[in-house]
N, C-alpha and C positions, 0 to 999 in steps of 0.2 A: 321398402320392398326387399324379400330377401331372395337370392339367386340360387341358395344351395338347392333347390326344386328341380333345374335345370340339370343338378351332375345326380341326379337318384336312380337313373338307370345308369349310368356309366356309359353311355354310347356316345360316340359323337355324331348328331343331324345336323341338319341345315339350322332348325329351330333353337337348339343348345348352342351351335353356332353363335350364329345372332344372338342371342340372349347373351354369351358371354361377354360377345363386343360391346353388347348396348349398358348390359352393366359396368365393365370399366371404362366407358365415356359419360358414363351417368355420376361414378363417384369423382371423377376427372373435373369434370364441370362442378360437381357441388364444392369439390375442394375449392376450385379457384373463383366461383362467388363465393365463396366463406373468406376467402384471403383478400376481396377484393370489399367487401363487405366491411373488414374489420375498417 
């Protein structure tokens, strides 16, 4: 899933909000099953 859809107007909402936090706890988490994985 890609995030860059969330900065295409340049505003900040609640929704761009959220979306940004849930993407950096989305790759946070994938990082660290990948690391825990190996």
């Amino acid at each position: 899933m890609d995030g860059s859809f969330l900065f295409d107007s340049g505003t900040i909402s609640n929704r761009g909000a959220y979306g940004y936090l849930f993407i950096l706890s989305y790759h946070k988490m994938k990082a660290l099953y990948n690391s825990i994985k190996r």
